[in-house]
DSSP file (Angstrom, degrees, kcal/mol; ACC not computed):
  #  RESIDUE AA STRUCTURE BP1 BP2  ACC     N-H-->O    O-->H-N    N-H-->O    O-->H-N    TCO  KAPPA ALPHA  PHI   PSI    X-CA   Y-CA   Z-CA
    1    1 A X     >        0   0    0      0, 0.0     4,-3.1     0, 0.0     5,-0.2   0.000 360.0 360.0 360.0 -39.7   11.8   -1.5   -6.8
    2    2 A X  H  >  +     0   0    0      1,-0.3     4,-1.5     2,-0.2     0, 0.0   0.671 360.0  46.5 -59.5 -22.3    8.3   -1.6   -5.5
    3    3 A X  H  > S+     0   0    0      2,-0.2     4,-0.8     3,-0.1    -1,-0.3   0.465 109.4  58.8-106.8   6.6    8.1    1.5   -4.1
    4    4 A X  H  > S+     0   0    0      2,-0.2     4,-2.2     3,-0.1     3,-0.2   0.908 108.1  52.9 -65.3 -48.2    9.7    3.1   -7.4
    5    5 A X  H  X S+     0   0    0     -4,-3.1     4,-2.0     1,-0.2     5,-0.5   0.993 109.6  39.8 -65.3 -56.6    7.1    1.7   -9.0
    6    6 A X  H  X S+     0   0    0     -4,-1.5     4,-1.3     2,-0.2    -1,-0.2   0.779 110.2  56.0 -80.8   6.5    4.4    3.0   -7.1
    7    7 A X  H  X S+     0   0    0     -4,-0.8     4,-2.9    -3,-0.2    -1,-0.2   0.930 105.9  53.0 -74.1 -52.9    5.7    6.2   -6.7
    8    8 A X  H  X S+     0   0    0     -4,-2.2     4,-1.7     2,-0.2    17,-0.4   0.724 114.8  45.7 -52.4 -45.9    5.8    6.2  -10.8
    9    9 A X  H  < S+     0   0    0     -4,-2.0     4,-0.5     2,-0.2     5,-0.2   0.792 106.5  60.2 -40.6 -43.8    1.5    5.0  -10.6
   10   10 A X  H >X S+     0   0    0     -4,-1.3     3,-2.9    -5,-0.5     4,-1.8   0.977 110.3  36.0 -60.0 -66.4    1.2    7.5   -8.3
   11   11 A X  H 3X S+     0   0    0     -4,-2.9     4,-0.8     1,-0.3    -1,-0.2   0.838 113.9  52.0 -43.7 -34.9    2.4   10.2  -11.0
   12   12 A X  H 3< S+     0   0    0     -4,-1.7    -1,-0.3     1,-0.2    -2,-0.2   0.022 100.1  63.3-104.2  60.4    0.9    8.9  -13.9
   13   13 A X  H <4 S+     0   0    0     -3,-2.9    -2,-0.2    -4,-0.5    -1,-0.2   0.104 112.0  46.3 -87.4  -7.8   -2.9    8.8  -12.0
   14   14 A X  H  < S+     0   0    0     -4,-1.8     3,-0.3    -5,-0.2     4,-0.2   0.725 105.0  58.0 -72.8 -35.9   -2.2   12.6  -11.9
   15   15 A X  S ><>S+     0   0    0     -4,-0.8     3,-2.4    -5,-0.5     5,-1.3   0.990 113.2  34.3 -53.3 -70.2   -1.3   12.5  -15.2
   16   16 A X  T 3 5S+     0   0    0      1,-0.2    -1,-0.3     3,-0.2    -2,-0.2   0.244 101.9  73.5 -88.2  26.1   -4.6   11.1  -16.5
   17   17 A X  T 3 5S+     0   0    0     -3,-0.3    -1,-0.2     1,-0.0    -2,-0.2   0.432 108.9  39.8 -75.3  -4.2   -6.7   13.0  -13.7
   18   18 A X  T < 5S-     0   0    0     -3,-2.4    -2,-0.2    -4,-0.2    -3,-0.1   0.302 124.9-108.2-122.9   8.8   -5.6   16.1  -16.3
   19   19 A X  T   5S+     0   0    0      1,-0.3     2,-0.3    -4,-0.3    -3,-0.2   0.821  83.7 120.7  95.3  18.9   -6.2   13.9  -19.4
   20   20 A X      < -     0   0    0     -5,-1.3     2,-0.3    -6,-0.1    -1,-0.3  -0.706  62.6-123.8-117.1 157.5   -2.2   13.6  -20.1
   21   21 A X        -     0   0    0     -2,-0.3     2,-0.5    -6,-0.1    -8,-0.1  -0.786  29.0-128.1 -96.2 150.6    0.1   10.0  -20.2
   22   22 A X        -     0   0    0     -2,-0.3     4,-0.4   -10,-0.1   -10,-0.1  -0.824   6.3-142.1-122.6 110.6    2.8   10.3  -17.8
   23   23 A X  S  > S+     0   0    0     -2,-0.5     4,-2.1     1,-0.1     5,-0.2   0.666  88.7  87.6 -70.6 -20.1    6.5    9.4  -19.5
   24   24 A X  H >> S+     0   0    0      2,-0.2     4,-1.9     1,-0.2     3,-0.5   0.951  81.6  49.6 -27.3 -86.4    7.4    7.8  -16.3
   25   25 A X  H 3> S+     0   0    0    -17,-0.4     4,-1.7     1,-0.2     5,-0.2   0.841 111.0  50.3 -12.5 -60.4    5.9    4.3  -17.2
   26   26 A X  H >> S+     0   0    0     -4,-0.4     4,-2.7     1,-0.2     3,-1.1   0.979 114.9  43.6 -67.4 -55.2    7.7    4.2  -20.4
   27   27 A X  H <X S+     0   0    0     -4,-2.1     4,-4.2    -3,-0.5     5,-0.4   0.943 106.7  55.5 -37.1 -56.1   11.0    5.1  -18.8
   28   28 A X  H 3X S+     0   0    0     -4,-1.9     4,-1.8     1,-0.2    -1,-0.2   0.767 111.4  45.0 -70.5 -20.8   10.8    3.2  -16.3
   29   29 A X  H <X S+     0   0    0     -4,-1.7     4,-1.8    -3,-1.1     3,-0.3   0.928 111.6  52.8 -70.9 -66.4   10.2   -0.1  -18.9
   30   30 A X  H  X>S+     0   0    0     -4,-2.7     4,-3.2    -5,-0.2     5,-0.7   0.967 106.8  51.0 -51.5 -46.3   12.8    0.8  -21.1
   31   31 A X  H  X5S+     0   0    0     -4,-4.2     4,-1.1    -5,-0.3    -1,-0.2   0.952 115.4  46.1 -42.1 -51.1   15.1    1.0  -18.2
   32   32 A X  H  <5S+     0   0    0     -4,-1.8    -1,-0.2    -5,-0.4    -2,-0.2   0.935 120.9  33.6 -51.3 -48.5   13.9   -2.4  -17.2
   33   33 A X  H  <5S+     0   0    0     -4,-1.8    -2,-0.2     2,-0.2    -1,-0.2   0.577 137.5  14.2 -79.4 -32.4   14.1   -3.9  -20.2
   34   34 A X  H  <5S-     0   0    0     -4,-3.2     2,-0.3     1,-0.4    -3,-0.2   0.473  94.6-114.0-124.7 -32.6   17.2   -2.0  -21.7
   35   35 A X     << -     0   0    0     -4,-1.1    -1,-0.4    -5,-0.7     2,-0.3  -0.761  60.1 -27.8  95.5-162.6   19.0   -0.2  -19.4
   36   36 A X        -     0   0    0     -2,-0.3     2,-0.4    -5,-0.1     8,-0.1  -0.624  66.7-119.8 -89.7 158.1   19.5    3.4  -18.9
   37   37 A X        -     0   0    0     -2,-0.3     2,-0.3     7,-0.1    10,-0.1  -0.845  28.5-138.5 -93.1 128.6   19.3    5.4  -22.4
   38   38 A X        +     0   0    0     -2,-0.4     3,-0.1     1,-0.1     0, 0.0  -0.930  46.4 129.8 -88.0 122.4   22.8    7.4  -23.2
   39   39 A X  S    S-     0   0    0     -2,-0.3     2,-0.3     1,-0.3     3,-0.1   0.328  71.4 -40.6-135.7 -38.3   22.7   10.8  -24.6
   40   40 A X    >>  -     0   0    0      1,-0.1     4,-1.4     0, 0.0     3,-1.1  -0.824  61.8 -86.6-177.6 160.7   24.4   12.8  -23.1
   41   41 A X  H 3> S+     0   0    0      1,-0.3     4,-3.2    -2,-0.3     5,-0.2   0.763 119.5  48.1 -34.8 -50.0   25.5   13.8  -19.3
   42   42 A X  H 34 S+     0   0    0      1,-0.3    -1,-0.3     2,-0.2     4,-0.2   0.849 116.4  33.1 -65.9 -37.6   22.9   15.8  -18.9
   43   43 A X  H <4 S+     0   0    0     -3,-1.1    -1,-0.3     2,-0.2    -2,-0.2   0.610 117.0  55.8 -82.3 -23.4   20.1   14.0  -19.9
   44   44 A X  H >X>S+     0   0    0     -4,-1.4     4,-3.0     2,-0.2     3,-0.9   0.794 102.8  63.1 -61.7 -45.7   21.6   10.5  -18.7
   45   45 A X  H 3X5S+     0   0    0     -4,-3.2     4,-0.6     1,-0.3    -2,-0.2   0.848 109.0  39.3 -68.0 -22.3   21.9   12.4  -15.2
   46   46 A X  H 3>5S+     0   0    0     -5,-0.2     4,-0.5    -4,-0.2    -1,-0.3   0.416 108.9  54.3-118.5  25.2   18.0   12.7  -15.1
   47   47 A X  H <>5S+     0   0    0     -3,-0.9     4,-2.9     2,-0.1    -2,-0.2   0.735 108.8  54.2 -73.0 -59.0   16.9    9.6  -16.4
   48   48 A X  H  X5S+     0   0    0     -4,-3.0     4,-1.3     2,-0.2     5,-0.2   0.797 113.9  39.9 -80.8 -30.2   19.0    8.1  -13.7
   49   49 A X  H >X<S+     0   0    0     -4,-0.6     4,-3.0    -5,-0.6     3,-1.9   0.971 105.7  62.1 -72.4 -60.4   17.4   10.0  -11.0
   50   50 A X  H >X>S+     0   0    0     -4,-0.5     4,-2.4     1,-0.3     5,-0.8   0.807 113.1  41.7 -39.6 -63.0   14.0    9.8  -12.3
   51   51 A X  H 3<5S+     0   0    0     -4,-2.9    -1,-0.3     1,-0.3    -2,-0.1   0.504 110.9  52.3-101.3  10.9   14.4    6.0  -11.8
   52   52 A X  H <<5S+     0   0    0     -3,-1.9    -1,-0.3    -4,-1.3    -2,-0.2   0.596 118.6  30.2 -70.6 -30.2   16.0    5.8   -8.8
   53   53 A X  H <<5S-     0   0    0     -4,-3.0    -2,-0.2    -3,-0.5    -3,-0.2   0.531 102.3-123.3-109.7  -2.7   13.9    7.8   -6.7
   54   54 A X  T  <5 +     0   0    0     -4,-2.4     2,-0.3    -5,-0.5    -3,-0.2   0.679  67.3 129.6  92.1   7.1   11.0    7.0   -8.6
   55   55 A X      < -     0   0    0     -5,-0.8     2,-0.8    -6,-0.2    -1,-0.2  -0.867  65.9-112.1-140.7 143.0   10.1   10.7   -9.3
   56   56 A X        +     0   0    0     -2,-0.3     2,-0.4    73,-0.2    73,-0.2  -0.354  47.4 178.1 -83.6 110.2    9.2   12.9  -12.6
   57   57 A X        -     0   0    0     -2,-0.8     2,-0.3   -11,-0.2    71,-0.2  -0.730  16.6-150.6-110.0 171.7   12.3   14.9  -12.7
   58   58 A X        -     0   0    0     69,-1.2     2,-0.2    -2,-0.4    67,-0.1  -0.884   3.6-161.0-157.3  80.0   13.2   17.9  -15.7
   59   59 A X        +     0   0    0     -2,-0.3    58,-0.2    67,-0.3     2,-0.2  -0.747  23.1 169.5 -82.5 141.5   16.9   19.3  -17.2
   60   60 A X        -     0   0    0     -2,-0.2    65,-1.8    56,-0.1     2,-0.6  -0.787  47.4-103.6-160.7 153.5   16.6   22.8  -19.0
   61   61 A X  B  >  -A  124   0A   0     54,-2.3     4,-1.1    63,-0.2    63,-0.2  -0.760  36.1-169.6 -84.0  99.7   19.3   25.0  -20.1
   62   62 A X  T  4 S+     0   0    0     61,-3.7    62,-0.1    -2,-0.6    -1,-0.1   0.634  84.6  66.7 -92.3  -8.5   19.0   27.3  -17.3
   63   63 A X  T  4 S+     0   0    0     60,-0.7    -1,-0.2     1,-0.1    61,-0.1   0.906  96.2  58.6 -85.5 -59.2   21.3   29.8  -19.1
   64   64 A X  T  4 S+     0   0    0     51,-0.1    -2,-0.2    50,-0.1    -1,-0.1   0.967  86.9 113.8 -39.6 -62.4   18.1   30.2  -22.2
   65   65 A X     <  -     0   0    0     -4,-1.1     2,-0.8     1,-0.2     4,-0.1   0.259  66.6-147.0 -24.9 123.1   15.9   31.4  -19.0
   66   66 A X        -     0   0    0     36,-0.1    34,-2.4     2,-0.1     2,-0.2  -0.689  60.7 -37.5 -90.2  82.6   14.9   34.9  -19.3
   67   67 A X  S    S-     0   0    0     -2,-0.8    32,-0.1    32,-0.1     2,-0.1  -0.580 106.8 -19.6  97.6-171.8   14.9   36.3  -15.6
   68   68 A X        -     0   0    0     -2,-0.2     2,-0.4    31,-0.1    -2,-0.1  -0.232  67.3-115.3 -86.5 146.7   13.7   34.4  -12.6
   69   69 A X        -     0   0    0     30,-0.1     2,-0.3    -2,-0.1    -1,-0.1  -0.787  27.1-176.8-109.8 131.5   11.2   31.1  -12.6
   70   70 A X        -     0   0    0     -2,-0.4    28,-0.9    29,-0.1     2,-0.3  -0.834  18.4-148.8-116.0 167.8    7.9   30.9  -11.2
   71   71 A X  E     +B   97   0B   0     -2,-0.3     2,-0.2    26,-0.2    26,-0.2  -0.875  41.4 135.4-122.3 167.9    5.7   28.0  -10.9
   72   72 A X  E     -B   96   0B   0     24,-1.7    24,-3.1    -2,-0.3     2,-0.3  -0.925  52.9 -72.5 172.8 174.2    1.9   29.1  -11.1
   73   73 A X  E     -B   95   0B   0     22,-0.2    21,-0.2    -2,-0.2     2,-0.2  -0.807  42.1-136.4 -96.7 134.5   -1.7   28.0  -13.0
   74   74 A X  E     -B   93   0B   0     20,-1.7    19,-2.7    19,-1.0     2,-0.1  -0.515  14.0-123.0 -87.6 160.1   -2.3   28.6  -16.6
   75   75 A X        -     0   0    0     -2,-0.2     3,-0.4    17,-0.2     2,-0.3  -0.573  44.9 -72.7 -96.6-175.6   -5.2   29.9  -18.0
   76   76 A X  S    S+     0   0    0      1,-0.2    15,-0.2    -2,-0.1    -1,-0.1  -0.623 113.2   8.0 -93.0 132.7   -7.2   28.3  -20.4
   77   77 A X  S    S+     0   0    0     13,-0.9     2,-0.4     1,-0.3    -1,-0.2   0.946  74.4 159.4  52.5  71.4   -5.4   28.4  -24.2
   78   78 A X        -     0   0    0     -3,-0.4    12,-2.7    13,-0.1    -1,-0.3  -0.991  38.1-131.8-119.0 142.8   -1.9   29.8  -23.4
   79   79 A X  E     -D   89   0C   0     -2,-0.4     2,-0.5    10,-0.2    24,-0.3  -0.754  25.4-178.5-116.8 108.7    0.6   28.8  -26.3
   80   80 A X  E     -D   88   0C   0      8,-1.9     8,-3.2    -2,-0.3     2,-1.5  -0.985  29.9-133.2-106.9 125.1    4.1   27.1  -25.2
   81   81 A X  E     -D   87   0C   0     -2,-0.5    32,-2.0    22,-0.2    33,-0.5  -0.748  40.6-149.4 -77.0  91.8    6.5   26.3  -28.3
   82   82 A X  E >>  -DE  86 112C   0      4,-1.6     3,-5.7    -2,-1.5     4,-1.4  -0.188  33.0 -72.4 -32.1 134.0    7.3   22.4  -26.9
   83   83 A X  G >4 S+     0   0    0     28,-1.6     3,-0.9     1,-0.3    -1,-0.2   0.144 128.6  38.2 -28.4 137.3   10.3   20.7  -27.5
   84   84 A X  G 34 S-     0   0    0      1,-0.2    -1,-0.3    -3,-0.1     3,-0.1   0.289 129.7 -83.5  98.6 -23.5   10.1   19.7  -31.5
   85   85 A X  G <4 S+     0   0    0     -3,-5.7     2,-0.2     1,-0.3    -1,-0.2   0.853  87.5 154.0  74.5  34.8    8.6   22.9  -32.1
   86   86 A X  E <<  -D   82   0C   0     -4,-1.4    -4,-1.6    -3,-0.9     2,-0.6  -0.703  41.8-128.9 -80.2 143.0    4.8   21.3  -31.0
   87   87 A X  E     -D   81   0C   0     -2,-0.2     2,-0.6    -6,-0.2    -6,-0.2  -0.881  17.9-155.4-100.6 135.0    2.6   23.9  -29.8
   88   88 A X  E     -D   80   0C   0     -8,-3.2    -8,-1.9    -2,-0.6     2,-0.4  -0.930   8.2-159.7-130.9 133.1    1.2   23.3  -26.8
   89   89 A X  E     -D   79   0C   0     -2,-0.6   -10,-0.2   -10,-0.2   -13,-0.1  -0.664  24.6-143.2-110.1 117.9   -2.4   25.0  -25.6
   90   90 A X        -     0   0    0    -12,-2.7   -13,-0.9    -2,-0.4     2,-0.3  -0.207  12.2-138.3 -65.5 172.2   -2.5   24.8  -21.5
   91   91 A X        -     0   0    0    -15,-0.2     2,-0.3   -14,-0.1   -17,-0.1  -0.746  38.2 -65.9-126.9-160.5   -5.8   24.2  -20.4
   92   92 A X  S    S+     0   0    0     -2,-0.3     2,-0.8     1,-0.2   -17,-0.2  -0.522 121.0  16.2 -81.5 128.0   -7.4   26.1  -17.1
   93   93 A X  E    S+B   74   0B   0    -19,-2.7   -19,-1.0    -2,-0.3    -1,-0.2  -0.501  86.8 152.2  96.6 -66.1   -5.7   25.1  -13.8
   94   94 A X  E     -     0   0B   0     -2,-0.8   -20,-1.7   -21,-0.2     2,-0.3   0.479  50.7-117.1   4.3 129.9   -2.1   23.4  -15.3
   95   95 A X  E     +B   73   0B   0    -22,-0.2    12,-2.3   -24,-0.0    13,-0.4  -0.710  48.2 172.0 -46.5 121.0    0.7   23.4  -13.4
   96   96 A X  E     -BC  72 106B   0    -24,-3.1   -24,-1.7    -2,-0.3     2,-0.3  -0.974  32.9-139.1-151.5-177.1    3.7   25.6  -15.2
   97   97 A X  E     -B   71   0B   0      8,-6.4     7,-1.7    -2,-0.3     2,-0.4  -0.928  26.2-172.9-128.3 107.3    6.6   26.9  -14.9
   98   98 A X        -     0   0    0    -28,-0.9     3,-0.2    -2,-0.3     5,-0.1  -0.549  18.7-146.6 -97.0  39.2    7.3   30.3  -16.3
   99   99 A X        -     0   0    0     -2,-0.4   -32,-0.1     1,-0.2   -31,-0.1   0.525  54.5 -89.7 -16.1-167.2   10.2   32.7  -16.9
  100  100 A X  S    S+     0   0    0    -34,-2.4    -1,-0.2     1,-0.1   -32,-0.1   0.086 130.7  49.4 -94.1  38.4    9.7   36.7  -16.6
  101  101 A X  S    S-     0   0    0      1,-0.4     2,-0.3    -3,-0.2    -2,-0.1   0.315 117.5 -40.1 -29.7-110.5    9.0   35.7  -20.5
  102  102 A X  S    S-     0   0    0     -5,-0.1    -1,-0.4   -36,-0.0     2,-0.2  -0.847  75.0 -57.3-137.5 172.2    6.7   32.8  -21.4
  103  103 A X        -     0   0    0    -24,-0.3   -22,-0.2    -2,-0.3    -5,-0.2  -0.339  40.0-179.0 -57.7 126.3    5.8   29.4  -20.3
  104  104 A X  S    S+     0   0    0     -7,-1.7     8,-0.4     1,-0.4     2,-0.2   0.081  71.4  10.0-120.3  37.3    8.8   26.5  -20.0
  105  105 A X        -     0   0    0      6,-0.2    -8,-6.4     5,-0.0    -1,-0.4  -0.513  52.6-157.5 172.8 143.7    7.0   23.5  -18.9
  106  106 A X  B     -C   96   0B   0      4,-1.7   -10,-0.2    -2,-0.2   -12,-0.0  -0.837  31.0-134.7-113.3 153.4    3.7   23.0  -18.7
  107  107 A X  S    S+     0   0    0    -12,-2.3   -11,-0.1    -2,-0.3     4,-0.1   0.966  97.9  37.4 -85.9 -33.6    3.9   20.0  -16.1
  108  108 A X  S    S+     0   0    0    -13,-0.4    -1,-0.1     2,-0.1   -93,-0.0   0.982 125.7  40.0 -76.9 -77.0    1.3   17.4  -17.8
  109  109 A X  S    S-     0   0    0      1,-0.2     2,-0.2   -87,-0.1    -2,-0.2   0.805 110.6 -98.8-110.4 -60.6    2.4   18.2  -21.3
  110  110 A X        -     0   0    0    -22,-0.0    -4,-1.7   -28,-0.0    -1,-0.2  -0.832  39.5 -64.1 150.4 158.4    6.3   18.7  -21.5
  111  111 A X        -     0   0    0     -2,-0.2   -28,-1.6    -6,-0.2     2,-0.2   0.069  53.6-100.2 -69.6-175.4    9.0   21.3  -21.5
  112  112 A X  B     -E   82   0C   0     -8,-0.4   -30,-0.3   -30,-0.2    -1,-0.1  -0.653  21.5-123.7-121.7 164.5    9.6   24.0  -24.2
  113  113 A X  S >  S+     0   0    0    -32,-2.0     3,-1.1    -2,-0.2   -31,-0.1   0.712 103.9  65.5 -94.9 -22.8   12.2   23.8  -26.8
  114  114 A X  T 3  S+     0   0    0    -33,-0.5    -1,-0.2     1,-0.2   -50,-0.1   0.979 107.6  39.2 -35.0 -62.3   13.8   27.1  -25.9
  115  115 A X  T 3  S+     0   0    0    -51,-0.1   -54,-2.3   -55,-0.1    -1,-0.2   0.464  91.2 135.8 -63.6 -14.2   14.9   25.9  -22.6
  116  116 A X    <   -     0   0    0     -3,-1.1   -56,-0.1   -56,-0.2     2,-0.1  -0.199  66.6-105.3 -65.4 133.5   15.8   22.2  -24.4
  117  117 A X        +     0   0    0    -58,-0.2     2,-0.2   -57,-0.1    -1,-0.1  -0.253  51.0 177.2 -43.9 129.4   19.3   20.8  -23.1
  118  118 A X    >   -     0   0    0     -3,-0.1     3,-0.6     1,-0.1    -1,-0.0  -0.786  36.3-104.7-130.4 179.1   21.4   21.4  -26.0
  119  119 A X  T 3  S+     0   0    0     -2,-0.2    -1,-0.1     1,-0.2    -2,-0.0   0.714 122.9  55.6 -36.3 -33.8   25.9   20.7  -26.6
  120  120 A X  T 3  S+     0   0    0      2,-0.0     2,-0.5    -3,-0.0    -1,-0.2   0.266  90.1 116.2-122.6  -5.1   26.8   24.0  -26.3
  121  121 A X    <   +     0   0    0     -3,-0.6     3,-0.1     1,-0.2    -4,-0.0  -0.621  22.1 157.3 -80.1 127.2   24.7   24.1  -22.3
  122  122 A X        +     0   0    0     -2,-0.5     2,-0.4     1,-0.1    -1,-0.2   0.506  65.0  61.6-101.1 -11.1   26.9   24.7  -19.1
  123  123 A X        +     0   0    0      2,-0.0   -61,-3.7     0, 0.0   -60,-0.7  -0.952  68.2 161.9-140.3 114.1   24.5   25.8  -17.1
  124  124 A X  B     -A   61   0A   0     -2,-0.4     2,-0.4   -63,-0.2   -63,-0.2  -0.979  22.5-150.9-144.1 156.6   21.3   23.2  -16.1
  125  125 A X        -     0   0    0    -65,-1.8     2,-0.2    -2,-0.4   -65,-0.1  -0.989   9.0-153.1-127.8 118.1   18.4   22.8  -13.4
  126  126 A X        -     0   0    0     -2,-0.4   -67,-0.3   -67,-0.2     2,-0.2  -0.433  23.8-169.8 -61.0 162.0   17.4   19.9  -12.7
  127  127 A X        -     0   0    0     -2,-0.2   -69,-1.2   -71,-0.0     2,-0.4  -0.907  11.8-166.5-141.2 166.7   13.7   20.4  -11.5
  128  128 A X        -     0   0    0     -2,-0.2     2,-0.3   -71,-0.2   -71,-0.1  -0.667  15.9-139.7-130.7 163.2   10.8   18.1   -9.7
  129  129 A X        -     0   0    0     -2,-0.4     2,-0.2   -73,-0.2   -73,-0.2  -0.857  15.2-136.7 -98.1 140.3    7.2   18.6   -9.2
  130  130 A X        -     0   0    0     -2,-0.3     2,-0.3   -75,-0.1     5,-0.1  -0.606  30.6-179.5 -86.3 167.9    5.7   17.5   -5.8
  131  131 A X    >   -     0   0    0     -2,-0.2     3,-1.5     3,-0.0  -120,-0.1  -0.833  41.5 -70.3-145.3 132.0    2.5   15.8   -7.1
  132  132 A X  T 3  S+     0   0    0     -2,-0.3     3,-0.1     1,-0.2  -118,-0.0   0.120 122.3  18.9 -41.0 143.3    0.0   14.1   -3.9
  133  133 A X  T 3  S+     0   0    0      1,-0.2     2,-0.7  -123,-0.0    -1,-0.2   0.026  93.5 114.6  98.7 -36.8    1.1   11.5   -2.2
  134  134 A X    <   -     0   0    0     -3,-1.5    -1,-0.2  -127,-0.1     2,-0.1  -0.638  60.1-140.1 -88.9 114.5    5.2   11.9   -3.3
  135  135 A X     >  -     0   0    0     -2,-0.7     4,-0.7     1,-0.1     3,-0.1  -0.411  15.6-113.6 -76.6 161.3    7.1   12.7    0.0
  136  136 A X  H  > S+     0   0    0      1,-0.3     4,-0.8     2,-0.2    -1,-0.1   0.484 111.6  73.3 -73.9 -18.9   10.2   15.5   -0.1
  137  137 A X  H >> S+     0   0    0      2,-0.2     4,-2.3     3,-0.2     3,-1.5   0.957  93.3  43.3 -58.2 -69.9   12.3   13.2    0.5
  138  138 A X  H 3> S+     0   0    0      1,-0.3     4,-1.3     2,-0.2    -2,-0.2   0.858 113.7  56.6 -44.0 -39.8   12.3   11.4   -3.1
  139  139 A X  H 3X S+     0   0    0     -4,-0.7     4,-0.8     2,-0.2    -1,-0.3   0.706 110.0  41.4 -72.7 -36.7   12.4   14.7   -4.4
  140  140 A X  H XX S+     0   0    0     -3,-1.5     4,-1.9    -4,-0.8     3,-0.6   0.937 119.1  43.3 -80.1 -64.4   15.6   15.6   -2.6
  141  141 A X  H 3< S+     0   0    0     -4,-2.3     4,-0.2     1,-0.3    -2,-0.2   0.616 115.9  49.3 -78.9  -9.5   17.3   12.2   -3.1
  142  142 A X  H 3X S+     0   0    0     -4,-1.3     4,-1.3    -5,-0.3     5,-0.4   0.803 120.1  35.2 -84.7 -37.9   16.2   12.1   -6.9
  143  143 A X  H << S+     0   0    0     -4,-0.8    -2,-0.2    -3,-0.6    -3,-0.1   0.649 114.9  61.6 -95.4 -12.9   17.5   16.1   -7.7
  144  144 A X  T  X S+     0   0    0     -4,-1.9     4,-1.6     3,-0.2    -1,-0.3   0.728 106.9  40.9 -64.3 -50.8   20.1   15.0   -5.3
  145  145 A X  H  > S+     0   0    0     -5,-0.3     4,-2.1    -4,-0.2     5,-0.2   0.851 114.6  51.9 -57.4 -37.3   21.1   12.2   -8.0
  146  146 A X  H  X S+     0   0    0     -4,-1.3     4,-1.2     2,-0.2     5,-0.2   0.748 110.8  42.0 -89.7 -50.5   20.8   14.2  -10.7
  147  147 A X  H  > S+     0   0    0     -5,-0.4     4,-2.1     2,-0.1    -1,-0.2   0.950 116.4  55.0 -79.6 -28.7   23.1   17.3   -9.4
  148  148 A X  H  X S+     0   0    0     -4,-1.6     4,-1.4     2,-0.2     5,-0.3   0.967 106.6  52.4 -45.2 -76.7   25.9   14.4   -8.0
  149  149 A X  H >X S+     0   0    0     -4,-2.1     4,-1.8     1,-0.3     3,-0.6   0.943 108.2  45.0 -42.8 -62.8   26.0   13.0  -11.2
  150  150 A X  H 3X S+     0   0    0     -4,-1.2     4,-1.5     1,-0.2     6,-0.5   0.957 110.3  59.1 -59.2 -43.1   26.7   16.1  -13.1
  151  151 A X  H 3< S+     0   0    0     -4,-2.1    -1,-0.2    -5,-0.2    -2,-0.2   0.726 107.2  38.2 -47.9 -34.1   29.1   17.0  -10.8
  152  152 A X  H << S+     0   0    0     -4,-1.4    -2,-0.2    -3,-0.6    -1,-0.2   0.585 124.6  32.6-101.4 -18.5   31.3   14.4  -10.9
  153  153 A X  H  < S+     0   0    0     -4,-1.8    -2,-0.2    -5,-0.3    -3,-0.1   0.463 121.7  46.9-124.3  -7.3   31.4   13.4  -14.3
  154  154 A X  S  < S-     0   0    0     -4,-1.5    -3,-0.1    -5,-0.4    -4,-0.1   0.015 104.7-128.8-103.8   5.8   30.9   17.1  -16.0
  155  155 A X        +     0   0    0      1,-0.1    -4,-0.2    -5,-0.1    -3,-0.1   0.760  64.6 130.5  14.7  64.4   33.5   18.2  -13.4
  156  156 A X        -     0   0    0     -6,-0.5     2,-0.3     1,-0.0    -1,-0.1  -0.012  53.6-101.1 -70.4-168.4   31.1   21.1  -12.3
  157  157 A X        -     0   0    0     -2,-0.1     2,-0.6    -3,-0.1    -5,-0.1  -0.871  19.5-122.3-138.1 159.4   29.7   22.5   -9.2
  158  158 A X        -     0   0    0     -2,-0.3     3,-0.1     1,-0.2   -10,-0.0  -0.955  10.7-169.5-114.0 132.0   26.5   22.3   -7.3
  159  159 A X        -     0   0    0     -2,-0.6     2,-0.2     1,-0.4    -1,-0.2   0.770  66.3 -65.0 -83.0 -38.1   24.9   25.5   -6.7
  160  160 A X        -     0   0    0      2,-0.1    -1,-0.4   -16,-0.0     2,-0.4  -0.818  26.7-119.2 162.1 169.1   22.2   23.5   -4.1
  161  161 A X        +     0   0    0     -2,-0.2     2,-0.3    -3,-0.1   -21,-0.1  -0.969  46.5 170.9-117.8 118.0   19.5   21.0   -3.9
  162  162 A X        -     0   0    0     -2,-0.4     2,-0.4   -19,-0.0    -2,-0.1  -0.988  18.8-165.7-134.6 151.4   16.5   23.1   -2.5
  163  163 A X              0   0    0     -2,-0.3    -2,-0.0     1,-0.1   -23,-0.0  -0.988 360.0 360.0-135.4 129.1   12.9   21.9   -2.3
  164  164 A X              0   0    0     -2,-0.4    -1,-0.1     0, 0.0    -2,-0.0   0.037 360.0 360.0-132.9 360.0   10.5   24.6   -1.7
């Protein structure tokens, strides 16, 4: 539990070097406190990695993606429609993650509602951010949890765990 936890400080002191709270913390209390949160496979399946490996992990409707995902820096005041239908204004330097479309996650600020896990999704990517200090190993054994899970209890397939 201790080094969940400081893997989970380590992410949100990144968090607020870009002026953001880090949902880790809060997970990682309710989980204490509560258990895991049920909603549904998909979203149970990264919850339960995120606080097993300690590591900010991401399900998206990978099927919504238009074309191929890049990760990249935003420039300053690019417009992602965020889950809820918040708009959210990057600032210069952000980590996101783009289709050949528009931004779907800005990494401080939160995924886009396009891309949002829905009933009707068959097709989902788990995803990670490396952030300093968080070894490839957590990243593997959290997205590792995450695709396992779904696999076995969505009675799917895993396409691969890849860390790049």
């Amino acid at each position: 539990m201790a080094q969940i936890t400081e893997r989970i400080e380590i992410y949100d002191r990144f968090f607020e070097s870009f002026g953001f709270e880090c949902p880790l913390p809060k997970h990682l209390k309710r989980t204490v406190y509560s258990g895991f949160p049920r909603y549904n496979l998909m979203l149970d399946a990264h919850f339960m990695a995120e606080m097993c490996a300690g590591i900010l992990v991401a399900v998206i409707d990978f099927g919504r993606c238009d074309g191929k995902l890049t990760l990249g820096l935003a420039e300053e005041g690019e417009l992602c429609r965020g889950i809820g239908q918040r708009d959210l204004l990057t600032t210069e330097g952000e980590i996101v993650l783009r289709d050949e479309k528009e931004i779907v996650c800005i990494l401080c600020q939160g995924p886009d509602e396009k891309t949002r896990v829905r009933e009707d999704t068959r097709n989902v990517l788990f995803y990670s951010y490396a952030v300093p200090g968080i070894e490839e190993q957590y990243l593997k054994e959290g997205l590792t949890i995450a695709a396992e899970t779904m696999s076995e209890f969505g009675q799917g397939s895993i396409e691969g765990v890849e860390i790049y």
